[in-house]
N, C-alpha and C positions, 0 to 999 in steps of 0.2 A: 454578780449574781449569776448563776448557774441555768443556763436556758434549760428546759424539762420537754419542750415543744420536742415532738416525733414526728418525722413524716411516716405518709403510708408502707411507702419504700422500705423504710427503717423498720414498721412496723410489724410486716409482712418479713422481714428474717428472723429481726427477733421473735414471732413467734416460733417460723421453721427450726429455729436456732433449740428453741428453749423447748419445744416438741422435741427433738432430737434429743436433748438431752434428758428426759423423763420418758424416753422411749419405755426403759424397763420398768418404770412404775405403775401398777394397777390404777390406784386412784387419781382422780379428778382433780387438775390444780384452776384455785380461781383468778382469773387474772385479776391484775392490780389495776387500780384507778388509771394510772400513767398507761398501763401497755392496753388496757381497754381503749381510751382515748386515741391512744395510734394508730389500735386496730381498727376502729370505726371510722374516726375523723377522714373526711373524704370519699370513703370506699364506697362500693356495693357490695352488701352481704349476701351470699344465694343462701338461705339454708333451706334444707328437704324439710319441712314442716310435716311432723305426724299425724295421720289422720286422726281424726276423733273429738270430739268435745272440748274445746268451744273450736279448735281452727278446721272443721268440714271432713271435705275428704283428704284433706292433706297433697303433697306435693311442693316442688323445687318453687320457692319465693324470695324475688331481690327485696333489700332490705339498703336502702339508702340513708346514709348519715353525712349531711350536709357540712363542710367546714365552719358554714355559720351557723348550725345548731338545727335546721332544718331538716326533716326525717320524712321519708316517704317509704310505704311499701305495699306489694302487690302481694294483698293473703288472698289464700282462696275461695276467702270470702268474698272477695274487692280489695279495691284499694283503700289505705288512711294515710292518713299525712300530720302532719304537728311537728314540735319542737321537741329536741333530745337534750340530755346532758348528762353527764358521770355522776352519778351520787356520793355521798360520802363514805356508805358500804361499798364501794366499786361495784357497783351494779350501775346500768345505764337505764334510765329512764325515759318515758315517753309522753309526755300529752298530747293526750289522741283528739284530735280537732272533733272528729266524725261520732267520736264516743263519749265527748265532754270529761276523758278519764285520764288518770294516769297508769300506766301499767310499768314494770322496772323487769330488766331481766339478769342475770348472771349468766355470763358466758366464762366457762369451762373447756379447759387447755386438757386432754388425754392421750394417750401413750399415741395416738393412729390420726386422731382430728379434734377439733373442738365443737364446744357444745354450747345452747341457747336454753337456756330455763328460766319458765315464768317464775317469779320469786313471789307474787298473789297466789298462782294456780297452783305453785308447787311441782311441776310437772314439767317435763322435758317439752319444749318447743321443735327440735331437728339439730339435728346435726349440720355443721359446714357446709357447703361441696366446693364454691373456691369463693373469691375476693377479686373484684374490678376495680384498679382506682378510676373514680369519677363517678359519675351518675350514669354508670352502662346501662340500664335498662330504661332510660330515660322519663325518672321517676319524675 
């Protein structure tokens, strides 16, 4: 049987890899269940969070995805914490401890960086700015 398991390492070229290669395309590719899982699994996410409705005034927030499913992150509203997992649309999901909710988002691969959008709200969450393996912000 074919192991599918990515590390961060791994995950972290192949996206550089495959940004690279949609340098010249306009549109937004969605990652796959598999390269989602790589990208997250372990890492911290910074992304610049946009100001406005529901996330504040916006600004840079790590975003933690625990190897065992456990998710922390510092919005600008506070912090939440709960459990993640890849869904079956490849979007990653969250239940939010502090909000009794689930929230799911799509992260979007583009010609320059990638992208976070609520998949409820409909609406861009921030862009990238980079990726830490482990729990760097010491969520």
């Amino acid at each position: 049987m074919l192991d599918t398991k990515i590390t961060s390492t791994t995950a972290i070229a192949l996206l550089i890899t495959l940004g690279a290669s949609f340098a010249s395309a306009e549109t937004a590719q969605k990652l796959t269940g598999a390269e989602l899982d790589g990208y997250l699994k372990g890492n911290t996410v910074y992304v610049d969070i946009v100001p406005g409705e529901p996330f504040g005034k916006g600004g840079l927030s790590p975003f933690f995805y625990g190897q065992d499913g456990r998710f922390a992150a510092q919005m600008p509203s506070g912090k939440i914490t709960g459990i993640w997992k890849v869904s079956d649309k490849a979007s990653y999901c969250v239940d939010i401890v502090e909000l009794e909710k689930t929230f799911c988002t799509d992260v979007f691969r583009k010609s320059t960086h990638i992208e976070h959008h609520s998949v409820g709200l409909k609406k861009l969450m921030g862009p990238v700015v980079r990726i830490i393996p482990g729990n760097d912000a010491k969520l």
